[in-house]
C-alpha positions as CSV (number, residue, x, y, z in Angstrom):
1,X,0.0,0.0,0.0
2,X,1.6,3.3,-1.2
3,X,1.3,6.3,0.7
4,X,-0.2,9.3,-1.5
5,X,0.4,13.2,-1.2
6,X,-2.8,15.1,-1.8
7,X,-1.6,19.0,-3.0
8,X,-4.2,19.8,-0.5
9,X,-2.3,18.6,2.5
10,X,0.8,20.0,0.7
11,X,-0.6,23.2,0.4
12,X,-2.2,23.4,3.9
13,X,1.1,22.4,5.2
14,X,2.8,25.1,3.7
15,X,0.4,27.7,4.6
16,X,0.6,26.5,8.0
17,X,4.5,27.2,8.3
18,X,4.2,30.6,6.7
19,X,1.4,31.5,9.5
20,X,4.3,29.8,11.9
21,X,7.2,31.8,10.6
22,X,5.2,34.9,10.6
23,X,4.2,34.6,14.6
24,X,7.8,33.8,15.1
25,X,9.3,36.8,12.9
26,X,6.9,39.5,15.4
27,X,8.3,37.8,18.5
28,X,11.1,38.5,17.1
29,X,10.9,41.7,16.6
30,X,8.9,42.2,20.2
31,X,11.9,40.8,21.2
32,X,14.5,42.9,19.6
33,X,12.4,45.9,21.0
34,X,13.0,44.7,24.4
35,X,16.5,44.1,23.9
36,X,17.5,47.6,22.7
37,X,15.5,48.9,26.3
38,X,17.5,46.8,28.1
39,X,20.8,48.2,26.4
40,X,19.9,51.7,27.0
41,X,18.6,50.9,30.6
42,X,22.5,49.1,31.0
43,X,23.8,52.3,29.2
44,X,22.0,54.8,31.9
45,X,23.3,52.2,34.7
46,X,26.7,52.0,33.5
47,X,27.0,55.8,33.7
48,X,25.5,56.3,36.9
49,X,28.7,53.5,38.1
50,X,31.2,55.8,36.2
51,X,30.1,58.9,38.1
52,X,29.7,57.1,41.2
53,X,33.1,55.6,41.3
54,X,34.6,59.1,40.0
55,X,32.7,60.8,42.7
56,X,31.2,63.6,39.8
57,X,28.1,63.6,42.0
58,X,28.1,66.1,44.6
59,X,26.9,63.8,48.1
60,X,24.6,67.0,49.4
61,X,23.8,65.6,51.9
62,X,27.5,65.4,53.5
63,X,27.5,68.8,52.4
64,X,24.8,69.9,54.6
65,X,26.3,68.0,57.2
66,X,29.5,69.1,57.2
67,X,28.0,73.1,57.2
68,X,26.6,72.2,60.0
């Protein structure tokens, strides 16, 4: 007994895939939006070390301490 393709199932199997690949090409994308946030929130972070470890931020409050 031979096993026969219908073009139906072919065809309905493709479609299927394309649907698949489309889902997974807008996670993606979802997903390479979340990633560049994360970058920019390491960026900000990464900054606020440098400046910190530099001491470029004025501690005011040692300032107002030491006044008085």
């Amino acid at each position: 007994m031979s096993k026969l393709i219908r073009l139906a199932d072919v065809i309905d199997d493709k479609i299927r895939k394309e649907k698949e690949l489309e889902f997974y090409e807008k996670e993606l994308r979802k997903l390479h939006q979340k990633m560049a946030v994360l970058r920019q929130e390491i960026d900000v972070t990464n900054i606020i070390i440098d400046l910190v470890k530099h001491e470029k931020v004025r501690d005011f409050k040692k300032e107002f301490e030491d006044k008085n």
